[in-house]
Steps between C-alpha positions, in 0.01 A plus 500: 500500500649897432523634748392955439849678478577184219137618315593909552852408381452283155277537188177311460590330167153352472312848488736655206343532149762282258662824366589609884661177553689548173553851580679348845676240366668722195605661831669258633686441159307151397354477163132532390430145434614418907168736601255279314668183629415628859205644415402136401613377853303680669174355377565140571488551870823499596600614877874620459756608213680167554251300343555667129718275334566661185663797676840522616600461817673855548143653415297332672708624831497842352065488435504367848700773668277779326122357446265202695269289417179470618284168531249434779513208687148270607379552783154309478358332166131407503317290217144518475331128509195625310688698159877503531514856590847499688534830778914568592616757783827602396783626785651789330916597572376683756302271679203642385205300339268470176251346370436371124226241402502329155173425376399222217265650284428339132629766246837518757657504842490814666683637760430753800767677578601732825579905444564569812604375848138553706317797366367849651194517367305369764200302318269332704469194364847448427814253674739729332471807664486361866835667636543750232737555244867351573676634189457477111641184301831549249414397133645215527329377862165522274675303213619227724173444628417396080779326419530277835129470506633313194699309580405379880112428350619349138272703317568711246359851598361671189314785649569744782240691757665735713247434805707372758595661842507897456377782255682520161437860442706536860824339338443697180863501384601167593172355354540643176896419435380157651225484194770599242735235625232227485372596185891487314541212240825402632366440866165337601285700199185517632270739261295774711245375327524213765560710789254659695564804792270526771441871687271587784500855317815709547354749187851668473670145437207419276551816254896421543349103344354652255781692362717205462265368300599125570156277418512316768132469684431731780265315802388781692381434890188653518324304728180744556349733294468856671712635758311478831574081437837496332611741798386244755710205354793659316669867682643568162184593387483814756784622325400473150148465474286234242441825243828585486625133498245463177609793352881339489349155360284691233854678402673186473244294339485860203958478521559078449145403358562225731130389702552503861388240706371594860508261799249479690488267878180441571460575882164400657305810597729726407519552132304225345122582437328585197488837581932491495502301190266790315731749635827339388338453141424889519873533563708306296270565148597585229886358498447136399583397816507138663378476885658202629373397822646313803377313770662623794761277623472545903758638706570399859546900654188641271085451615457471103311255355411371142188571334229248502476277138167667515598857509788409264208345250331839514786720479601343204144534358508835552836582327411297211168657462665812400729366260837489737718189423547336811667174611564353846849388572558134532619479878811274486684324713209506812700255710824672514399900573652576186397851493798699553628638839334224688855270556705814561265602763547205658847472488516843655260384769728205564827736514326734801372207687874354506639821601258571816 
């Protein structure tokens, strides 16, 4: 495990773009063809310099001195008995902990993958945010979780959905050189057409999205239709309000021409009448957009409960009546908790009660 000062001291090799690495090495006198060799190391889940082969020896000590590696170690692996889905909490160098889940589907495998470690947005109905925010992944802490979802699960991972422990939009930066690295022929090459972000509404890092212009799918958390609900179960919402959040939606939706899809837990008595459904059609028209809603996966701290099948039936109704495409997300992997923040939370749990 590095240790800090070794982190503060050495270059993350794993979070630079292909010309930065070649930028480095030209540095350090090597030729261009040694950058793509390493560059090719690095996605086959290697742990330390010493295990490329095909470079010398003298470099290898010289990368080692100057950049590190990272590569998460398992911590807990759970496989679902009833559809494969396979949930890991990864121990990070720091000690730290993520989750990722992989998820069979049949068009693909898809990954979750963590942003952040915990979050500070303070939802409700969420594992995540229990302890707030601990500090933002690197790029390449969020590409690990892909590639060794990989190849700890032996599934190939095809498509991406960045709703893991913590907000994207928080970890703007990292998030986006992370999507760039992800999406780069020579490394994993994952389209953005395959990758999908998930936001509980930051507007500013929404219009910043939009500028880049990537295509991948934005999954906004929206969770209640007006604000005197969404307040209730999500803080963020004080600070930014469902017009103005809609407003930022409608301008991304008229920038990428890319439909948004809004999730939606359904949370028994709280946002899941008829009456909530006609509002959140009201809302969302006239953008093409896809409601996608959730049965809410219970959390041990939170009075929350899940709709009843009945009020899910009507809601449903409701949305469909007036024209809103609407699916309900297949709940996978019941048996393991494999919502996200869930094994963290209890790992945490587990550290305080040894240190009392």
């Amino acid at each position: 495990m590095q240790n800090e000062k070794e982190i503060e001291l050495k270059t993350d090799i794993k979070s630079l773009f292909p010309e930065e690495l070649k930028e480095r090495l030209a540095a350090m006198g090597e030729p261009g063809f040694r950058a793509g060799q390493v560059y090719s190391w690095l996605w086959k889940g290697i742990r330390s310099f010493e295990e490329m082969k095909n470079i010398p020896k003298t470099l290898r000590e010289r990368l080692d001195a100057e950049f590190y590696i990272t590569a998460p170690t398992v911590l807990r692996r759970q496989e679902s008995a009833l559809d494969g889905t396979v949930k890991f909490l990864w121990e990070l160098a720091d000690g730290n902990a993520v989750e990722s889940v992989v998820m069979r589907y049949n068009h693909g495998n898809t990954v979750c993958v963590s942003s952040q470690v915990g979050c500070r947005m303070g939802c409700a109905f969420c594992a995540s945010t229990i302890g707030g925010r601990v500090r933002n992944l690197r790029p390449s802490e969020i590409l690990d979780q892909v590639m060794f979802s990989e190849l700890e699960s032996g599934l190939k991972i095809s498509n991406i959905v960045m709703m893991g422990i913590g907000e994207p939009l928080d970890n703007f930066d990292n998030v986006i050189r992370f999507l760039r690295l992800v999406n780069d022929p020579n490394g994993l090459n994952i389209g953005m057409r395959h990758i999908s972000l998930s936001t509980c509404g930051l507007t500013e890092g929404i219009d910043k999205l939009a500028a880049r212009n990537l295509q991948l799918t934005l999954s906004v958390s929206l969770h209640a239709p007006d604000d005197e609900t969404r307040s209730r179960i999500m803080p963020v919402n004080r600070a930014y309000g469902v017009d103005k959040l809609m407003d930022a939606c409608r301008r991304y939706y008229d920038t990428t021409g890319r439909r948004i899809s809004f999730e939606y837990a359904m949370i028994r008595g709280v946002n899941d009448t008829p009456e909530h459904a006609e509002r959140l059609a009201k809302l969302i028209g006239g953008m093409g957009a896809h409601v996608n809603l959730i049965p809410l996966n219970e959390v041990e701290e939170s009075p929350l409960k899940p709709s009843t099948p009945e009020n899910l039936k009507a809601f449903i109704a409701a949305l469909e009546k007036r024209g809103v495409n609407v699916t309900v997300r297949r709940k996978l992997g019941p048996d393991i908790n494999a919502s996200c923040g869930q094994l963290r939370r209890k790992r945490e749990k587990e550290k305080s009660l040894q240190t009392e």
